[in-house]
TORPA-4810 file (N, C-alpha, C, O; in nm, 3 decimals):
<nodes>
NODE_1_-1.131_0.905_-2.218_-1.243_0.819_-2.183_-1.192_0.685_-2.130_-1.118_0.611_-2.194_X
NODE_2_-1.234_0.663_-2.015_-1.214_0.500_-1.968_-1.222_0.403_-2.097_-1.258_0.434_-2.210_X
NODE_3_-1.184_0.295_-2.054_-1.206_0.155_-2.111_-1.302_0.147_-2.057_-1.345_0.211_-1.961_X
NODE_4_-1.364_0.032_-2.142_-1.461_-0.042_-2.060_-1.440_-0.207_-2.078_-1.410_-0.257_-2.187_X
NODE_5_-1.459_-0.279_-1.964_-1.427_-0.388_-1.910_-1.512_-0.449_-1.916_-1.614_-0.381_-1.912_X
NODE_6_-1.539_-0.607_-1.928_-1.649_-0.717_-1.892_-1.611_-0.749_-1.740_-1.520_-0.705_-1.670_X
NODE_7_-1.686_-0.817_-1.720_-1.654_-0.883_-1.544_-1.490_-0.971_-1.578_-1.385_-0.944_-1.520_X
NODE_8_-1.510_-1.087_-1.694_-1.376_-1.123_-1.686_-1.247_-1.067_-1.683_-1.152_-1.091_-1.609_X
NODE_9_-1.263_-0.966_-1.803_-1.137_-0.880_-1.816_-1.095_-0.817_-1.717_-0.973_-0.801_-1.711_X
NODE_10_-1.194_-0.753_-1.589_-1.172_-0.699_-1.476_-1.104_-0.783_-1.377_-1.006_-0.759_-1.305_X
NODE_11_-1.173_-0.879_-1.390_-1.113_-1.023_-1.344_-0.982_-1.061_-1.296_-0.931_-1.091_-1.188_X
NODE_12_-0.935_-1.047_-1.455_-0.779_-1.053_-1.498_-0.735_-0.962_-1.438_-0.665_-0.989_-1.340_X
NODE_13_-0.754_-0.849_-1.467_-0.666_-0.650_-1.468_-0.658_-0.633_-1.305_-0.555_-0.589_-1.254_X
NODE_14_-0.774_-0.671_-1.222_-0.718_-0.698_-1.123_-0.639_-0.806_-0.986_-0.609_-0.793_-0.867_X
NODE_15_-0.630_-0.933_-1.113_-0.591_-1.007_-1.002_-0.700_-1.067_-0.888_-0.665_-1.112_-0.779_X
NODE_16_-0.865_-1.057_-0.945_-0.976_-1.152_-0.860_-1.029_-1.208_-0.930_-1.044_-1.188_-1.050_X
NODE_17_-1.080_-1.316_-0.842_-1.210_-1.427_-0.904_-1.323_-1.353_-0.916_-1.370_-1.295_-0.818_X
NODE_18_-1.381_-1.346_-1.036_-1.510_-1.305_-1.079_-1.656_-1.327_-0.967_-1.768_-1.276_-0.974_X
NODE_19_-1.598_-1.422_-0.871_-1.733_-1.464_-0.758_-1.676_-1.337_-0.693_-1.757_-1.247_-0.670_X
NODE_20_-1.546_-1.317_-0.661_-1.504_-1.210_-0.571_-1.508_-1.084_-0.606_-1.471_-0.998_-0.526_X
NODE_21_-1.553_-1.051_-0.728_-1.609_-0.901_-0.781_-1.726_-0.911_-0.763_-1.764_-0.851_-0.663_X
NODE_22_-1.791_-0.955_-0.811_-1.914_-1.014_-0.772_-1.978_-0.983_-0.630_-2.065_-0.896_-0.619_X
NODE_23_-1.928_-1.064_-0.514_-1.947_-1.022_-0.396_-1.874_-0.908_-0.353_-1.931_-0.866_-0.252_X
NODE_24_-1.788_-0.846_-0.378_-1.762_-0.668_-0.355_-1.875_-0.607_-0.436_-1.926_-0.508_-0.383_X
NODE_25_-1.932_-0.648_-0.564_-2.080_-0.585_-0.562_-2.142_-0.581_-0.516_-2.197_-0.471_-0.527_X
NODE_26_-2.199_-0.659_-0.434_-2.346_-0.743_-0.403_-2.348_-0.655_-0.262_-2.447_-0.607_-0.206_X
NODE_27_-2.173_-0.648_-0.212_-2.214_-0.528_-0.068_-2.196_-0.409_-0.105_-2.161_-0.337_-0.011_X
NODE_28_-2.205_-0.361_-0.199_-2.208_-0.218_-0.234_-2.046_-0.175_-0.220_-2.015_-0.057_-0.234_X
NODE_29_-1.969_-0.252_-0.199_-1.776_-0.203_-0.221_-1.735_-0.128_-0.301_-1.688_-0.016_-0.281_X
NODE_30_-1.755_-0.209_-0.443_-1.669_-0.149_-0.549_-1.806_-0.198_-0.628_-1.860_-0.303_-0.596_X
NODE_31_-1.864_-0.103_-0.745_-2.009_-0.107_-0.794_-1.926_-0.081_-0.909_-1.820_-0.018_-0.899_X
NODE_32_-1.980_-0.137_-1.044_-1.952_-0.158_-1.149_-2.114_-0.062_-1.241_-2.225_-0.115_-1.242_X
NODE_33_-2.096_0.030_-1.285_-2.237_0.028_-1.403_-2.284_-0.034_-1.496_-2.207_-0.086_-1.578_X
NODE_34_-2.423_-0.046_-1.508_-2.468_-0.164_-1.585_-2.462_-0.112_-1.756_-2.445_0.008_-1.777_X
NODE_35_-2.476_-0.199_-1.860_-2.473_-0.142_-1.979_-2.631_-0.142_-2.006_-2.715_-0.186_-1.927_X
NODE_36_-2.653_-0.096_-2.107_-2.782_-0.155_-2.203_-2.865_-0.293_-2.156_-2.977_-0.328_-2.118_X
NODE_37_-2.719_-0.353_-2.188_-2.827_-0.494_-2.177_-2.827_-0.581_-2.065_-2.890_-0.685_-2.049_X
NODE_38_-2.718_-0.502_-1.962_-2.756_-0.574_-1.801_-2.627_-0.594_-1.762_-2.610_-0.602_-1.640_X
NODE_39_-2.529_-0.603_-1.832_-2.425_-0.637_-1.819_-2.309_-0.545_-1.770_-2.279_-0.437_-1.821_X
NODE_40_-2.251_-0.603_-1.661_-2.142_-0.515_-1.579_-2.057_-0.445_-1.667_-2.014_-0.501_-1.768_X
NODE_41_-2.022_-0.296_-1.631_-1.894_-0.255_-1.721_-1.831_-0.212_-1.614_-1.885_-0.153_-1.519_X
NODE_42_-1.699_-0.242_-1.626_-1.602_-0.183_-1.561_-1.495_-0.061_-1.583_-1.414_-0.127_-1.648_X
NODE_43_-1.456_0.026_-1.579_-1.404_0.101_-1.617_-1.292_0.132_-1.547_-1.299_0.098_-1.429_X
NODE_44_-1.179_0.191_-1.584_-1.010_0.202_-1.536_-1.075_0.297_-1.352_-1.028_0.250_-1.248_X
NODE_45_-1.129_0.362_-1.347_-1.162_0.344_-1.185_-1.260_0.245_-1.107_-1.319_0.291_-1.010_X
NODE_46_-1.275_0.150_-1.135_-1.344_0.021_-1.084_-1.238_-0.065_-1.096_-1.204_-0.138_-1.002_X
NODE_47_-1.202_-0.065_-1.162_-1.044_-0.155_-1.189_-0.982_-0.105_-1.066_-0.994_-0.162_-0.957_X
NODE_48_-0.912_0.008_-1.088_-0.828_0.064_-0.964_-0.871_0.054_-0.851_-0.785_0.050_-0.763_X
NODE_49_-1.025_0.047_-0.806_-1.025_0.061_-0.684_-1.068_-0.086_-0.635_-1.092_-0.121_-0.519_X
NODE_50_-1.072_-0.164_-0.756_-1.103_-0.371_-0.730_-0.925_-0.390_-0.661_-0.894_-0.467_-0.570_X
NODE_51_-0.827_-0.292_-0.740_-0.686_-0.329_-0.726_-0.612_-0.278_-0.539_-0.527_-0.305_-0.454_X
NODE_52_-0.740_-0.177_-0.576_-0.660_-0.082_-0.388_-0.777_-0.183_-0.313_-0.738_-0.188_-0.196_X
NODE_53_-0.877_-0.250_-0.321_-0.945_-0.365_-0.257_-0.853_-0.479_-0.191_-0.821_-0.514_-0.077_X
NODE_54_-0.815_-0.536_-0.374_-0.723_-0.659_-0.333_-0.605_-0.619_-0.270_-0.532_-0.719_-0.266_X
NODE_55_-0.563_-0.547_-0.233_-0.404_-0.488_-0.193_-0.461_-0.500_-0.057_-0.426_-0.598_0.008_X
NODE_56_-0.541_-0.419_-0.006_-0.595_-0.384_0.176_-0.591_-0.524_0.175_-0.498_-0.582_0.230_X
NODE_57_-0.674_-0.579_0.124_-0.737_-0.721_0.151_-0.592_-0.827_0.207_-0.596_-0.897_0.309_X
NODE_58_-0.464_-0.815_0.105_-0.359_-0.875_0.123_-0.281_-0.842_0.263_-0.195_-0.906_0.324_X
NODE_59_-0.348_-0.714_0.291_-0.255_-0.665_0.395_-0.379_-0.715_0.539_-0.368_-0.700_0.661_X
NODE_60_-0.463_-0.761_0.476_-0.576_-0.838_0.625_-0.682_-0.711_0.686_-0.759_-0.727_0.781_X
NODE_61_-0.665_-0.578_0.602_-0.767_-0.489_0.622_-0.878_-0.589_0.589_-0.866_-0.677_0.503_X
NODE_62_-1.017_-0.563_0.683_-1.089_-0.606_0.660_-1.207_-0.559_0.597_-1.166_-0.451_0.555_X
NODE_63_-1.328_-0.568_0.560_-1.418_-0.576_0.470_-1.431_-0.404_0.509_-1.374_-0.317_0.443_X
NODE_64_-1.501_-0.382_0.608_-1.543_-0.256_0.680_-1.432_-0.159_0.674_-1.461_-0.040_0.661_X
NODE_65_-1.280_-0.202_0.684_-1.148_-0.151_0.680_-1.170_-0.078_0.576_-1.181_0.044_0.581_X
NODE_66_-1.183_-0.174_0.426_-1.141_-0.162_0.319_-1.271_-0.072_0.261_-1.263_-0.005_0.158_X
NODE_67_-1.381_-0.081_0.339_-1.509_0.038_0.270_-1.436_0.160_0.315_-1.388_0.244_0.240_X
NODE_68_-1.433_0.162_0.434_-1.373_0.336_0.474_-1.223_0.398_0.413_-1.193_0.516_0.396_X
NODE_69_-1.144_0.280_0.389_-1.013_0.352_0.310_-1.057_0.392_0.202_-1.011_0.499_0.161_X
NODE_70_-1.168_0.315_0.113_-1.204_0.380_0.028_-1.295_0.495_-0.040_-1.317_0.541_-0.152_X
NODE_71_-1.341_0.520_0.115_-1.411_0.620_0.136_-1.342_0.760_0.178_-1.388_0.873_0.167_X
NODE_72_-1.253_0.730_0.215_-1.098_0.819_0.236_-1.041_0.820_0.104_-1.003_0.932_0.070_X
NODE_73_-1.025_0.738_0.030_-0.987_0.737_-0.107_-1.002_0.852_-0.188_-0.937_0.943_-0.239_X
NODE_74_-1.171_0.782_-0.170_-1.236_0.897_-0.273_-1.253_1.056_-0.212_-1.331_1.141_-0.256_X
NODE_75_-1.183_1.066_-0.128_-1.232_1.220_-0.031_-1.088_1.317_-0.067_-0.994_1.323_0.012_X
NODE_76_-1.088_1.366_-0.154_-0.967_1.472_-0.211_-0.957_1.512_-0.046_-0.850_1.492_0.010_X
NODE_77_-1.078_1.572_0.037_-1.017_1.656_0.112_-1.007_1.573_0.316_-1.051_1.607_0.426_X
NODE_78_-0.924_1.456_0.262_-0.900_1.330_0.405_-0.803_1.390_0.433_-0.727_1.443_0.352_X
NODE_79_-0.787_1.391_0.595_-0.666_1.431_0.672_-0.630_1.278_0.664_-0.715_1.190_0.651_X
NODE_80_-0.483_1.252_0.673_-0.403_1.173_0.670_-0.421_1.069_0.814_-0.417_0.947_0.832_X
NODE_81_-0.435_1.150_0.874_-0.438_1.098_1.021_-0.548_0.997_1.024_-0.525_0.881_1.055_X
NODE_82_-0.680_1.043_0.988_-0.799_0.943_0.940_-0.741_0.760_0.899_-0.791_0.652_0.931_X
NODE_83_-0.612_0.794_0.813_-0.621_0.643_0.714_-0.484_0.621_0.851_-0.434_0.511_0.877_X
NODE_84_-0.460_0.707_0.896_-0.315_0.630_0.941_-0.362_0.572_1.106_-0.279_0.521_1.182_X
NODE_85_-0.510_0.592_1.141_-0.582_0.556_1.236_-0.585_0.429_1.213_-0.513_0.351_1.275_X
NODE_86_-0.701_0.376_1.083_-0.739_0.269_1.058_-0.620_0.167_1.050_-0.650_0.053_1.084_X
NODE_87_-0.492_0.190_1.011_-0.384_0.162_0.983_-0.341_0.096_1.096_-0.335_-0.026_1.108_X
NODE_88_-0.303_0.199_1.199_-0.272_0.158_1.337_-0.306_0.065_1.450_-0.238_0.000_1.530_X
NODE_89_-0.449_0.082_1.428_-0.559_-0.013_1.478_-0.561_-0.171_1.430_-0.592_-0.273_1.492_X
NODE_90_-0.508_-0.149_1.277_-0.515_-0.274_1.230_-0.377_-0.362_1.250_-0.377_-0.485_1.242_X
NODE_91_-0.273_-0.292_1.273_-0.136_-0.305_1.316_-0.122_-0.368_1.423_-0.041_-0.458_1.444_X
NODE_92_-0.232_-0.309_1.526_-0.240_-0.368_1.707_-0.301_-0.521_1.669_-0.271_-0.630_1.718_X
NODE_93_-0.365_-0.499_1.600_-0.436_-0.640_1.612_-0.353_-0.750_1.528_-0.347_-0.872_1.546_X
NODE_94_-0.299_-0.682_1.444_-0.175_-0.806_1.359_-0.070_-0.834_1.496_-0.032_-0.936_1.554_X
NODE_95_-0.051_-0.720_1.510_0.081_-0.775_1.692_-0.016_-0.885_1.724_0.008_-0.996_1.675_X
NODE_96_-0.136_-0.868_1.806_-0.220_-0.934_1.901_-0.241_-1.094_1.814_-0.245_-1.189_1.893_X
NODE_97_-0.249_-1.123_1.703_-0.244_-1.219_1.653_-0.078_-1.289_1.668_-0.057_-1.397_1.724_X
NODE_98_0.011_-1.219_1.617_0.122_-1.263_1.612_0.186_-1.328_1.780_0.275_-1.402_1.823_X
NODE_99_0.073_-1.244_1.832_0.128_-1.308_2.000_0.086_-1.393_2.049_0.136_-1.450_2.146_X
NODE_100_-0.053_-1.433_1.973_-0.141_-1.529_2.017_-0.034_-1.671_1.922_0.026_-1.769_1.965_X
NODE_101_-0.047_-1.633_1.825_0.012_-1.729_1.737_0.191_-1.802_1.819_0.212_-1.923_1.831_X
NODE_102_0.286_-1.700_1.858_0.403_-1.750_1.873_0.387_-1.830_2.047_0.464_-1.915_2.091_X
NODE_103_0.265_-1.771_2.120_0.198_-1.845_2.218_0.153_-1.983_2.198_0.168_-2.069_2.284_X
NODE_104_0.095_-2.006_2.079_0.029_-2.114_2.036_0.171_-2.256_1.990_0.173_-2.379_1.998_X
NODE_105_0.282_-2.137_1.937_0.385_-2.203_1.876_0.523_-2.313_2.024_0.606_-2.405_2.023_X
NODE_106_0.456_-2.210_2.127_0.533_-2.253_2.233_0.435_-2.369_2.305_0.477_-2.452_2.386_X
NODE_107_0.368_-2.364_2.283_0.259_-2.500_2.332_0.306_-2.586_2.291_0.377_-2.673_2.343_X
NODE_108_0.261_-2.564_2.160_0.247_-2.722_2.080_0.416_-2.804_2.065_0.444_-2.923_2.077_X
NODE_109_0.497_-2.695_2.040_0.660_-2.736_2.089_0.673_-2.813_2.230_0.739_-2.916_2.245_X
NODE_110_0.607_-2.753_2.322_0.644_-2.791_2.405_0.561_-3.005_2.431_0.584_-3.118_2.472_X
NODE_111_0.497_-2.946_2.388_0.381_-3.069_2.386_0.507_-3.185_2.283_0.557_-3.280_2.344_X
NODE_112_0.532_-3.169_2.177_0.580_-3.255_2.105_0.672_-3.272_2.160_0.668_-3.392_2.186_X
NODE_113_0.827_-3.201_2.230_0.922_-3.238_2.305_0.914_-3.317_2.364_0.994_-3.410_2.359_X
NODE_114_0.782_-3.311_2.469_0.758_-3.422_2.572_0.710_-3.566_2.527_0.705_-3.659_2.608_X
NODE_115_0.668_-3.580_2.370_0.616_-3.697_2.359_0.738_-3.744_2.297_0.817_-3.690_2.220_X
NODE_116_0.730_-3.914_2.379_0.850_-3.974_2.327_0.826_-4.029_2.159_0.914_-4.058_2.078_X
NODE_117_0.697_-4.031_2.140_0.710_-4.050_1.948_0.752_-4.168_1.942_0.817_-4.190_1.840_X
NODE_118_0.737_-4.280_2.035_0.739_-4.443_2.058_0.630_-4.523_2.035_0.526_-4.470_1.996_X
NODE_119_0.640_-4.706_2.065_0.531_-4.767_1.995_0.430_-4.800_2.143_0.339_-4.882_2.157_X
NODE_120_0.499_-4.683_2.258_0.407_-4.657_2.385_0.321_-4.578_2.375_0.343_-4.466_2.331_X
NODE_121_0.156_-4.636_2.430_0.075_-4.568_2.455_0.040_-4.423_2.511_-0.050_-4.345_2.479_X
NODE_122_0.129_-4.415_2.596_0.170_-4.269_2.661_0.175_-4.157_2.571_0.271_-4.156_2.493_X
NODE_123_0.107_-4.079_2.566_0.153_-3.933_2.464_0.100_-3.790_2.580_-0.009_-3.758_2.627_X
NODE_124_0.203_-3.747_2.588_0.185_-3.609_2.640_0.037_-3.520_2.564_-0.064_-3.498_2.630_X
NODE_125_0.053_-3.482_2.423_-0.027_-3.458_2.320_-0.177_-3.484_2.343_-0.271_-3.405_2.356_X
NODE_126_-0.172_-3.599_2.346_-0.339_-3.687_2.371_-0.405_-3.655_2.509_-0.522_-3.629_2.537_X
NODE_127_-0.267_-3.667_2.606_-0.325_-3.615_2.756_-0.349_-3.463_2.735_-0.462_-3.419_2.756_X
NODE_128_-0.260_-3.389_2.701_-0.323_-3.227_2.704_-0.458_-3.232_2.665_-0.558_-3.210_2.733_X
NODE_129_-0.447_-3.266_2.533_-0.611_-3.222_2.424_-0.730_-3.304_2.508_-0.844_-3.257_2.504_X
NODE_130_-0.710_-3.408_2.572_-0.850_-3.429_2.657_-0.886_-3.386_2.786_-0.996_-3.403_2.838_X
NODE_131_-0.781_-3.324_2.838_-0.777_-3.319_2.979_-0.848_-3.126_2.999_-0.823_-3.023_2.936_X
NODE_132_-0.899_-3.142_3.065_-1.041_-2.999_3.103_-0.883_-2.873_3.117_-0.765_-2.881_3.152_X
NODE_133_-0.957_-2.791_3.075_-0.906_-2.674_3.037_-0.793_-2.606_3.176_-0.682_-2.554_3.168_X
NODE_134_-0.885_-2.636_3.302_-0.841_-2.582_3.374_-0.676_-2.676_3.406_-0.561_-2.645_3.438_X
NODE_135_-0.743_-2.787_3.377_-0.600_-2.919_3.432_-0.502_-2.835_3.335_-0.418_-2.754_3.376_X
NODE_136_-0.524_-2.864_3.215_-0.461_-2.859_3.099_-0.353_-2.720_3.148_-0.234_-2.741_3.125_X
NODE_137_-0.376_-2.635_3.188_-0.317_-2.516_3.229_-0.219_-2.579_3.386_-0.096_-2.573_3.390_X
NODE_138_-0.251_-2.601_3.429_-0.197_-2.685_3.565_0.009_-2.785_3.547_0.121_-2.775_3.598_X
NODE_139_-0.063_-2.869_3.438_0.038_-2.913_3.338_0.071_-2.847_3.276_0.191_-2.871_3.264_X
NODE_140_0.043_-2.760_3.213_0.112_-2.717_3.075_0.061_-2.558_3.110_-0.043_-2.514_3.061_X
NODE_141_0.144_-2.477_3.200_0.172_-2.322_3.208_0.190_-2.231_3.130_0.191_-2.109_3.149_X
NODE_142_0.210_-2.303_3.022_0.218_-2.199_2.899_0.049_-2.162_2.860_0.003_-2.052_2.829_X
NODE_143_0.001_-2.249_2.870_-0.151_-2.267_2.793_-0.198_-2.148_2.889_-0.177_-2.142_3.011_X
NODE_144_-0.260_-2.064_2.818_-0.345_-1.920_2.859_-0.504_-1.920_2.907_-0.560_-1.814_2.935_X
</nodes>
């Protein structure tokens, strides 16, 4: 027979804030049964699947991600290919961030190089960030 859990203890066992079980209830995620007197129980598979929540969650699966893995979860009979889809998909878009990001990293480098960081008015920095999008690209070729 399971344990049974309060919201806190679940809390703990998995490593979330009680607002954040809470709201994986409230969208139907991970559903807890009520007792007698109203009160959430949790049990060693609500636990586990608050724990395979917070894990996707760490890895930036997102909300919708993390309903269908667990809907694959619970499916004894999931082809593999199914989770290693969602997987993949979510992989392209961590690249696509990481490219946007080391894009972003060559800007702002480049921007600070150019400012002399003196008690002159002049700042490269100040001219980019006001200057219209299109200029801004004109000067500064990196900017996308």
């Amino acid at each position: 027979m399971d344990r049974e859990w309060n919201i806190g203890e679940a809390s703990k066992a998995a490593s979330l804030p009680v607002k954040t079980i809470r709201y994986y209830e409230e969208i139907g995620l991970v559903i807890a049964p009520r007792s007698e007197n109203g009160y959430r129980c949790y049990g060693d598979t609500e636990i586990h699947k608050l724990r395979f929540v917070q894990r996707a969650r760490s890895l930036g699966f997102s909300i919708e991600n993390c309903r269908t893995l667990l809907s694959l979860y619970d499916d004894k009979n999931r082809a593999s290919k199914d989770v290693k889809k969602i997987a993949e998909e979510h992989l392209r878009e961590v690249d696509a961030k990481i490219r946007e990001l080391q894009s972003l990293q060559e800007n702002l480098t480049h921007l600070v190089e150019h400012c002399a960081g003196d008690t002159r008015p002049d700042c490269p920095i100040i001219d980019d960030l006001s200057a219209p999008a299109i200029e801004a690209r004109k000067t500064n070729p990196r900017i996308h």
